[in-house]
PDB file of N, CA, C and O in Angstrom, chain B, residues numbered from 101:
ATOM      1  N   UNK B 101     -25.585  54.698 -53.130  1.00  0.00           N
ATOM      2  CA  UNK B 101     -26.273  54.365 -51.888  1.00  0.00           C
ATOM      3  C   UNK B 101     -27.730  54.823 -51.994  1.00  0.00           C
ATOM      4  O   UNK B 101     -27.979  55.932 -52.467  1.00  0.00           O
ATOM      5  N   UNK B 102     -28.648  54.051 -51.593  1.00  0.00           N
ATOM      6  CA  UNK B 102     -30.063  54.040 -51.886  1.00  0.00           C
ATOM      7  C   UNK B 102     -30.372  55.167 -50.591  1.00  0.00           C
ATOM      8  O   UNK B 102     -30.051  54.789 -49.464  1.00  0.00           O
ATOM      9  N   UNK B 103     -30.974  56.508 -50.743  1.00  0.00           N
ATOM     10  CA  UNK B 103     -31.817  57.214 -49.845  1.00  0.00           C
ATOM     11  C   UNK B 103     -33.264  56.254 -49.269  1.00  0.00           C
ATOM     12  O   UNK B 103     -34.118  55.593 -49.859  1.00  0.00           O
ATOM     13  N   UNK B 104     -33.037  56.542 -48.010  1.00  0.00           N
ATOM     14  CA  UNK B 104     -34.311  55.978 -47.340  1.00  0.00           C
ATOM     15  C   UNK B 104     -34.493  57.089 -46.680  1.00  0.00           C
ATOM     16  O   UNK B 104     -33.865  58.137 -46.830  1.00  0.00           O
ATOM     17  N   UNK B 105     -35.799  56.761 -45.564  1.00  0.00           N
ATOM     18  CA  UNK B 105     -36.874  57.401 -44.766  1.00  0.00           C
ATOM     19  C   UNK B 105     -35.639  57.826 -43.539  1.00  0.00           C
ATOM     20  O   UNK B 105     -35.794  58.935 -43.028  1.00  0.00           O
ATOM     21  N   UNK B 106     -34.545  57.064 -43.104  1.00  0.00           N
ATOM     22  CA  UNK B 106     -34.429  56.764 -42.278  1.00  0.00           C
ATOM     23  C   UNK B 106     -32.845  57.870 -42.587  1.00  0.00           C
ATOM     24  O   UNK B 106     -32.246  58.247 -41.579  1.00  0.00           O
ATOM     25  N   UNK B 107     -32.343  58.264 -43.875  1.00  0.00           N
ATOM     26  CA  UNK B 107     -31.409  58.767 -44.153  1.00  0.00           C
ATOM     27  C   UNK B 107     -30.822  60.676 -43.514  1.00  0.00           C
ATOM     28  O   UNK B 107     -31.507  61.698 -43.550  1.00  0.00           O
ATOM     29  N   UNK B 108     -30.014  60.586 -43.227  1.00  0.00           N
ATOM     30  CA  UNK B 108     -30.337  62.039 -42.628  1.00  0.00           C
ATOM     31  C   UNK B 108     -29.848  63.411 -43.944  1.00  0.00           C
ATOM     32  O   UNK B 108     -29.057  63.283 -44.879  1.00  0.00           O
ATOM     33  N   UNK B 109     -30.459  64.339 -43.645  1.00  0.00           N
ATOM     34  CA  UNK B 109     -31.174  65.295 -44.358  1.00  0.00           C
ATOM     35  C   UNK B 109     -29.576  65.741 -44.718  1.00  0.00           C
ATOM     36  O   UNK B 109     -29.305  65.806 -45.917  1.00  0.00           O
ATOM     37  N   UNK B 110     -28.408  66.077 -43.653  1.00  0.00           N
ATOM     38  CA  UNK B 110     -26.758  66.135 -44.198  1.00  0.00           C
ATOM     39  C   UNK B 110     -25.690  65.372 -44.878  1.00  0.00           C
ATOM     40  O   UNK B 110     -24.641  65.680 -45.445  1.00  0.00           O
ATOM     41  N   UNK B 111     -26.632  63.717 -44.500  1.00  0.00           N
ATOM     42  CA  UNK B 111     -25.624  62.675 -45.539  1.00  0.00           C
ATOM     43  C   UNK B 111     -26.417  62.871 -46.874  1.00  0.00           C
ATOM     44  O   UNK B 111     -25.662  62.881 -47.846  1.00  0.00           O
ATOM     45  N   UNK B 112     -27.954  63.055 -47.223  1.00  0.00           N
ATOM     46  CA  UNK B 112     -28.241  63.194 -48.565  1.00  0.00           C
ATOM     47  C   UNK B 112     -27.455  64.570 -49.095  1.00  0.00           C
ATOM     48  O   UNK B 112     -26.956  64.444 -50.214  1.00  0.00           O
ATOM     49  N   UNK B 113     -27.295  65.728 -48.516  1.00  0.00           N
ATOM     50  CA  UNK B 113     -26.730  66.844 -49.166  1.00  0.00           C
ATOM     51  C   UNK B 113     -25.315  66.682 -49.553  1.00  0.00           C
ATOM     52  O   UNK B 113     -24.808  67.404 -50.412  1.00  0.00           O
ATOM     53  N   UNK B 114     -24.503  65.516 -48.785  1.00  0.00           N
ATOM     54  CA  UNK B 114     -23.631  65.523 -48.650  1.00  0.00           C
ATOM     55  C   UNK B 114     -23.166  64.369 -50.039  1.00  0.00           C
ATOM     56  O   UNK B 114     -22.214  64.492 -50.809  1.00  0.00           O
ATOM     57  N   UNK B 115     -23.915  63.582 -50.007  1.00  0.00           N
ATOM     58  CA  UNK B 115     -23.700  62.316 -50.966  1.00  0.00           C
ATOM     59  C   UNK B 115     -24.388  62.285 -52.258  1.00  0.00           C
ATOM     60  O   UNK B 115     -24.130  61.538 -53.202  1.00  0.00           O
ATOM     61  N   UNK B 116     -25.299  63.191 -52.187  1.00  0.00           N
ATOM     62  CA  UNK B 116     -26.334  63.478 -53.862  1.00  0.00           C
ATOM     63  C   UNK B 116     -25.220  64.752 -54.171  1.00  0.00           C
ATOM     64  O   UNK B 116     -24.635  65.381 -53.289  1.00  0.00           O
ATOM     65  N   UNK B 117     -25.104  64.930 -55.379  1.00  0.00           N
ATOM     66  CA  UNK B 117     -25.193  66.498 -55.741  1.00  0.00           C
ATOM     67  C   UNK B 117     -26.199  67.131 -55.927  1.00  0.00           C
ATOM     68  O   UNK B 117     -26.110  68.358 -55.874  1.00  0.00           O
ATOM     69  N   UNK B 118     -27.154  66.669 -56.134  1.00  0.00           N
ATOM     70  CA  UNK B 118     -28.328  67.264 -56.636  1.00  0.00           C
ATOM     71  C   UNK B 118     -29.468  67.346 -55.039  1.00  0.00           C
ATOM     72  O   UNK B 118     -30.379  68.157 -54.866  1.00  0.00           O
ATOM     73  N   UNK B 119     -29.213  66.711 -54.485  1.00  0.00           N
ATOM     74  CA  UNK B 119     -29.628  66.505 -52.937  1.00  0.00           C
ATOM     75  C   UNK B 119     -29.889  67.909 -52.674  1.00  0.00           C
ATOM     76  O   UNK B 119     -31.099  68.108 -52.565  1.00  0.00           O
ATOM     77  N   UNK B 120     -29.162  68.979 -52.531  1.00  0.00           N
ATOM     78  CA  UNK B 120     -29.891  70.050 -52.163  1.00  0.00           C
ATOM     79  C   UNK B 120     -30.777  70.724 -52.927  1.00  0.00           C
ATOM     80  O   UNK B 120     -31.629  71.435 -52.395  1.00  0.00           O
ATOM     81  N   UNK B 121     -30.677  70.570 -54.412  1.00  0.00           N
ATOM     82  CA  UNK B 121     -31.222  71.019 -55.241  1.00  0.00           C
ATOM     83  C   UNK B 121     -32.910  70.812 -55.137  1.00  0.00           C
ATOM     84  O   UNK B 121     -33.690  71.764 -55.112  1.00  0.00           O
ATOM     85  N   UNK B 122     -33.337  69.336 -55.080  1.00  0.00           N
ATOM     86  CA  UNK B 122     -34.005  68.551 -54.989  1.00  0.00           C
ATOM     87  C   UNK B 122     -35.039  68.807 -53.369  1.00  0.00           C
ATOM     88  O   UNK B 122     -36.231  68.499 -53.345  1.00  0.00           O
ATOM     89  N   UNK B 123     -34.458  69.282 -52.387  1.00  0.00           N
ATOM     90  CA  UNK B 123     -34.853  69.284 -51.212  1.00  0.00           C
ATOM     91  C   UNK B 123     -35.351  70.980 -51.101  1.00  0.00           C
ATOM     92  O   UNK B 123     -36.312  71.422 -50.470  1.00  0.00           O
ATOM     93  N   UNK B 124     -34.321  71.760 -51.961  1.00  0.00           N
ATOM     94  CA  UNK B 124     -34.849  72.924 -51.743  1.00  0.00           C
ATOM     95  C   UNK B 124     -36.120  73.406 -52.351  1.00  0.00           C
ATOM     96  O   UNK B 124     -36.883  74.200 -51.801  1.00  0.00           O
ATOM     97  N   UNK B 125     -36.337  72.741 -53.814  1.00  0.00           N
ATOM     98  CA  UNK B 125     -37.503  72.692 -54.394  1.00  0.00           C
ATOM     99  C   UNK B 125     -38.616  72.690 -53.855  1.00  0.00           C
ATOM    100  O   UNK B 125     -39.547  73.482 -54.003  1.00  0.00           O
ATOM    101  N   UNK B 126     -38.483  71.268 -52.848  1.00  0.00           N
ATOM    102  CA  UNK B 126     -39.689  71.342 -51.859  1.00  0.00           C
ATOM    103  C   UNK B 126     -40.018  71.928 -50.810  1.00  0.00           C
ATOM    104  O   UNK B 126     -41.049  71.868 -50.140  1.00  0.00           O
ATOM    105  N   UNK B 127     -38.863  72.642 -50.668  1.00  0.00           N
ATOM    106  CA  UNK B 127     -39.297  73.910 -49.684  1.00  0.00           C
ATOM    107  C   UNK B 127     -38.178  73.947 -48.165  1.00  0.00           C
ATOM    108  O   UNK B 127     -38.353  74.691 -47.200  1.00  0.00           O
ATOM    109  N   UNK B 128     -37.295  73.153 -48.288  1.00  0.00           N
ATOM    110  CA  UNK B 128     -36.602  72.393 -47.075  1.00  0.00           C
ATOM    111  C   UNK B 128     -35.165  73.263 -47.476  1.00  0.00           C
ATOM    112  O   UNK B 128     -34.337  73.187 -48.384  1.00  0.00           O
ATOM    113  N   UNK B 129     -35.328  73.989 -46.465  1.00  0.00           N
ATOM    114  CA  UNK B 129     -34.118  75.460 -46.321  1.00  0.00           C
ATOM    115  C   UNK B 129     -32.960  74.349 -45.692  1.00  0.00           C
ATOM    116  O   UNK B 129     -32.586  74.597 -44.546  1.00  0.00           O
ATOM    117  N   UNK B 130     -32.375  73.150 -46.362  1.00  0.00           N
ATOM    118  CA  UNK B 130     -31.707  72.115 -45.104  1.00  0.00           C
ATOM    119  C   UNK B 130     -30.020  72.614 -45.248  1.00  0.00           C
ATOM    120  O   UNK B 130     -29.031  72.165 -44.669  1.00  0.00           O
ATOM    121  N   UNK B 131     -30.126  73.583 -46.133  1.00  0.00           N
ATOM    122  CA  UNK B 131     -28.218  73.611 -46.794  1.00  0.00           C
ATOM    123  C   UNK B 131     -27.772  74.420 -45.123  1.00  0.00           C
ATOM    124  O   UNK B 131     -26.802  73.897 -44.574  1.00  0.00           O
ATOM    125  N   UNK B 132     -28.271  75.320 -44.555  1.00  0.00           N
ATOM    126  CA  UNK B 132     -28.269  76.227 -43.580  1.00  0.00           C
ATOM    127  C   UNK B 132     -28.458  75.487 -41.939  1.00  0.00           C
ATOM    128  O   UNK B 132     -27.974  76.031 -40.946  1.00  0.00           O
ATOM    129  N   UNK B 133     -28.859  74.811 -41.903  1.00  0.00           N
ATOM    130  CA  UNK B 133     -30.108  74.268 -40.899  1.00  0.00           C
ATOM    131  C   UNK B 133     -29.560  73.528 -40.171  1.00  0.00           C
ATOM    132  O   UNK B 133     -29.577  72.327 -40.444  1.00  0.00           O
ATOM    133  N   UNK B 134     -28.822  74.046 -38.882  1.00  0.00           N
ATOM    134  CA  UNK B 134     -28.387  73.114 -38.014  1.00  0.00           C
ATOM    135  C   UNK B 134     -28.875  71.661 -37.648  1.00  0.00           C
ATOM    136  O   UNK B 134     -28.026  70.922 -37.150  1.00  0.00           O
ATOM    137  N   UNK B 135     -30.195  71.150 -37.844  1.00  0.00           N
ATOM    138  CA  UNK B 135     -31.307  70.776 -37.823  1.00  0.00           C
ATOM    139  C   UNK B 135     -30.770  69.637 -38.677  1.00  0.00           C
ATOM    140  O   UNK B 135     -30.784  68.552 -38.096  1.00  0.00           O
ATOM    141  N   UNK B 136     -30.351  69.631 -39.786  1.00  0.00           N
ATOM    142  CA  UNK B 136     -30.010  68.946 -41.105  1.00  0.00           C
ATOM    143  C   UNK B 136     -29.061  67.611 -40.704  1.00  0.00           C
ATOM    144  O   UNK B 136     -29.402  66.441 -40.874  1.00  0.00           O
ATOM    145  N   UNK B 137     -27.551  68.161 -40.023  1.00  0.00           N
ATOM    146  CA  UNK B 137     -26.610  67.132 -39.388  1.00  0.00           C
ATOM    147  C   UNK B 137     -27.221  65.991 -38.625  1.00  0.00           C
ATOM    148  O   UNK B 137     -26.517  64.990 -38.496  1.00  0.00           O
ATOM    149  N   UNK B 138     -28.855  65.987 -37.910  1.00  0.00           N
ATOM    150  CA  UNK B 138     -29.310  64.718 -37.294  1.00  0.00           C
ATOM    151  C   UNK B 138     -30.468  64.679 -37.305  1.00  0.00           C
ATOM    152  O   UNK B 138     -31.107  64.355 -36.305  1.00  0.00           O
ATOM    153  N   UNK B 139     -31.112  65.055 -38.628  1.00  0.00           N
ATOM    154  CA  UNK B 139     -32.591  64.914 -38.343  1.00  0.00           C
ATOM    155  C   UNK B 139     -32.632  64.086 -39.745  1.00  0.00           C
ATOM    156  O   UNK B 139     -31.767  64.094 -40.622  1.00  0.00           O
ATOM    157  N   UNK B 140     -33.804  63.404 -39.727  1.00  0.00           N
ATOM    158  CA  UNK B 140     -34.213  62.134 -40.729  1.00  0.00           C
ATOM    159  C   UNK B 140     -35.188  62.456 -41.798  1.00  0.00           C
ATOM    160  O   UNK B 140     -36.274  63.020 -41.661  1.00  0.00           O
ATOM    161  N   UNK B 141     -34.850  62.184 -42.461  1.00  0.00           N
ATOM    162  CA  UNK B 141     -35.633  62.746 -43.856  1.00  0.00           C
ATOM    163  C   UNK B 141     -37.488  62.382 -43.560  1.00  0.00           C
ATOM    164  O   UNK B 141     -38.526  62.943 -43.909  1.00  0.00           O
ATOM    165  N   UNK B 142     -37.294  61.649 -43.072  1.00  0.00           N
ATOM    166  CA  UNK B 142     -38.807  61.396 -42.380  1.00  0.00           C
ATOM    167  C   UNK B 142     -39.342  62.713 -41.512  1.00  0.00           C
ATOM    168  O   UNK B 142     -40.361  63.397 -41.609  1.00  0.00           O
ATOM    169  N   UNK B 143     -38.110  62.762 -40.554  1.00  0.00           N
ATOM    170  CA  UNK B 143     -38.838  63.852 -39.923  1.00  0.00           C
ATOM    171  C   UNK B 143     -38.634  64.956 -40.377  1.00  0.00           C
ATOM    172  O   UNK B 143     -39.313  65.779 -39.762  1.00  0.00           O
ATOM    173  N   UNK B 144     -37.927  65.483 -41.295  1.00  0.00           N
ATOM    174  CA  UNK B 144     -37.871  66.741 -42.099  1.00  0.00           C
ATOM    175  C   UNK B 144     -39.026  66.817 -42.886  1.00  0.00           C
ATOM    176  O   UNK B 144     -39.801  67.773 -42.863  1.00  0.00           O
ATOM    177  N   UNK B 145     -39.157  65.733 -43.642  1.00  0.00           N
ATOM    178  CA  UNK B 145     -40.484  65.636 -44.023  1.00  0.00           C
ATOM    179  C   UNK B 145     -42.229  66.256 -43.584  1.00  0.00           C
ATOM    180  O   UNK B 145     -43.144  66.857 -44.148  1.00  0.00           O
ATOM    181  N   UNK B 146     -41.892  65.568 -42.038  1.00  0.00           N
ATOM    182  CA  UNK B 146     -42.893  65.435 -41.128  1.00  0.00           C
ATOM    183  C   UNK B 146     -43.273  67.186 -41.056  1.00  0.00           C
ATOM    184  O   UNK B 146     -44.306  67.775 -41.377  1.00  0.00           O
ATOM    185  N   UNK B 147     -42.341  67.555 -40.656  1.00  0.00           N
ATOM    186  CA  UNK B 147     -42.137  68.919 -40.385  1.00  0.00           C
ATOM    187  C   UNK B 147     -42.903  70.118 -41.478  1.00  0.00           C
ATOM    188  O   UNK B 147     -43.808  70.951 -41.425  1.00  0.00           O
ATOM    189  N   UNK B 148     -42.049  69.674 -42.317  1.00  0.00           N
ATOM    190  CA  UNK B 148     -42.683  70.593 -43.786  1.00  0.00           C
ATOM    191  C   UNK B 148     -43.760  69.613 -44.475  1.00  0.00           C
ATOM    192  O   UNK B 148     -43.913  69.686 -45.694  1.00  0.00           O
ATOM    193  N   UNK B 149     -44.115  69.179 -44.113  1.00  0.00           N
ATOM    194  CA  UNK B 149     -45.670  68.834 -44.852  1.00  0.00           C
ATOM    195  C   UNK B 149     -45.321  68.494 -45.692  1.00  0.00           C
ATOM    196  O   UNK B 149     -45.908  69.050 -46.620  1.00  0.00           O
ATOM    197  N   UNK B 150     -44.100  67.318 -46.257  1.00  0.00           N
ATOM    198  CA  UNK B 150     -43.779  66.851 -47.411  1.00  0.00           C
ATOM    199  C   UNK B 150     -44.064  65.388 -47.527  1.00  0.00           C
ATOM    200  O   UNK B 150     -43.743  64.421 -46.835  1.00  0.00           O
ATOM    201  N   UNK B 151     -44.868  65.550 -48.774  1.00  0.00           N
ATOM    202  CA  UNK B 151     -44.848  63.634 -49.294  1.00  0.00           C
ATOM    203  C   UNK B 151     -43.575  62.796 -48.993  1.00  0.00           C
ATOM    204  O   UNK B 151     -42.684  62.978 -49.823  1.00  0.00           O
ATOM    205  N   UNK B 152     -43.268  61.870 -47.942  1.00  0.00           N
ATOM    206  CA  UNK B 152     -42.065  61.259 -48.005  1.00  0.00           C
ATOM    207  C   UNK B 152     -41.738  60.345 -49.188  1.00  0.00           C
ATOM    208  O   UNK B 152     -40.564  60.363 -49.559  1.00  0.00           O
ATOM    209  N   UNK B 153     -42.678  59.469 -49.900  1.00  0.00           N
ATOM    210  CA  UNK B 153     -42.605  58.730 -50.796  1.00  0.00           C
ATOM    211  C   UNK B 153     -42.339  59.268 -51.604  1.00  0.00           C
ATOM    212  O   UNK B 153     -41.448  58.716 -52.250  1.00  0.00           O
ATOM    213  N   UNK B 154     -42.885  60.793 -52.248  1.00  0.00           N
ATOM    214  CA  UNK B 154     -42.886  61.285 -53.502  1.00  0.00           C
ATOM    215  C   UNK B 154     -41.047  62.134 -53.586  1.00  0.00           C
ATOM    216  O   UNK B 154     -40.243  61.991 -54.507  1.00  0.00           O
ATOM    217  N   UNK B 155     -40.880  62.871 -52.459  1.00  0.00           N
ATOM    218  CA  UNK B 155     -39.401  62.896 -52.173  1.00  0.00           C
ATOM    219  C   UNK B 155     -38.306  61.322 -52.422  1.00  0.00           C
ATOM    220  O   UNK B 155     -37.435  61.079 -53.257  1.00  0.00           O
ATOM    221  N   UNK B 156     -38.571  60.936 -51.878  1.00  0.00           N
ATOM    222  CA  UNK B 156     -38.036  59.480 -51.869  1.00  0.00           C
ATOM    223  C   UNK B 156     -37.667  59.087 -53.314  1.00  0.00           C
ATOM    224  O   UNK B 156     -36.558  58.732 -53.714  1.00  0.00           O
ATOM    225  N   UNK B 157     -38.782  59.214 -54.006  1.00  0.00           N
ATOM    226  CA  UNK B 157     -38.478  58.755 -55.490  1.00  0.00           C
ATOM    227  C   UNK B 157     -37.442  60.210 -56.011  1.00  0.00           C
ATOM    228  O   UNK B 157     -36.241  60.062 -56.241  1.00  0.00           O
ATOM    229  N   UNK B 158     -37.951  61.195 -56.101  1.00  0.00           N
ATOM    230  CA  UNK B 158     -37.130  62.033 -56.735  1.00  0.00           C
ATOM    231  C   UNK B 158     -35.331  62.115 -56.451  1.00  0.00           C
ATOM    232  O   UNK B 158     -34.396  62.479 -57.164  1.00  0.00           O
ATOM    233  N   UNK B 159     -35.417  61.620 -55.144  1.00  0.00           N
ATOM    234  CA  UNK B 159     -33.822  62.139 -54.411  1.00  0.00           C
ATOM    235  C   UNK B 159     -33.185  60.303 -55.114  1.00  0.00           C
ATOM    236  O   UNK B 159     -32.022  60.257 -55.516  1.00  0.00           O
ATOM    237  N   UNK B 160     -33.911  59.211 -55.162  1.00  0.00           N
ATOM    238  CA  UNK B 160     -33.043  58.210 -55.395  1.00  0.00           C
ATOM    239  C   UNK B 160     -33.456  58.118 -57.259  1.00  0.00           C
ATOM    240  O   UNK B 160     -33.243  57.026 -57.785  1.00  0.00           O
ATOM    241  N   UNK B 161     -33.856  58.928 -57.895  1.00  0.00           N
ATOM    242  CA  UNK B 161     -33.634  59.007 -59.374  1.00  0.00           C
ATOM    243  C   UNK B 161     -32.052  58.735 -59.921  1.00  0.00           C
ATOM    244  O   UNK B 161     -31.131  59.294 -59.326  1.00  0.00           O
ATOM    245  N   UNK B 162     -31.787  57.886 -61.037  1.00  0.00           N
ATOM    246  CA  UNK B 162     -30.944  58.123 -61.436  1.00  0.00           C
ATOM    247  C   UNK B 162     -30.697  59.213 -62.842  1.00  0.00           C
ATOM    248  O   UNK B 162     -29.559  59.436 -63.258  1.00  0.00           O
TER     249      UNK B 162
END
């Protein structure tokens, strides 16, 4: 399943393995984060001052 903008921050942790790995790098504490279950990778993004595009590519790498 292709990660988008629109994907939430608990189905990527939940459906990547590497999803948290990848998110924590950039600084996104999301494994903990009540916050995680309905917030959008956009707006997690938004939040932490993260490139969405440049995330985007890394989390849908094969």
């Amino acid at each position: 399943m292709m990660i988008t903008k629109d994907t939430i921050v608990g189905d990527i942790i939940n459906m990547n393995p590497k999803g948290a790995e990848i998110l924590m790098g950039y600084g996104m504490g999301c494994i903990g984060c009540p916050s995680a279950q309905m917030e959008k990778l956009e707006q997690a993004c938004e939040i932490h001052g993260i490139d969405l595009n440049e995330i985007l590519k890394k989390l849908n790498e094969k």
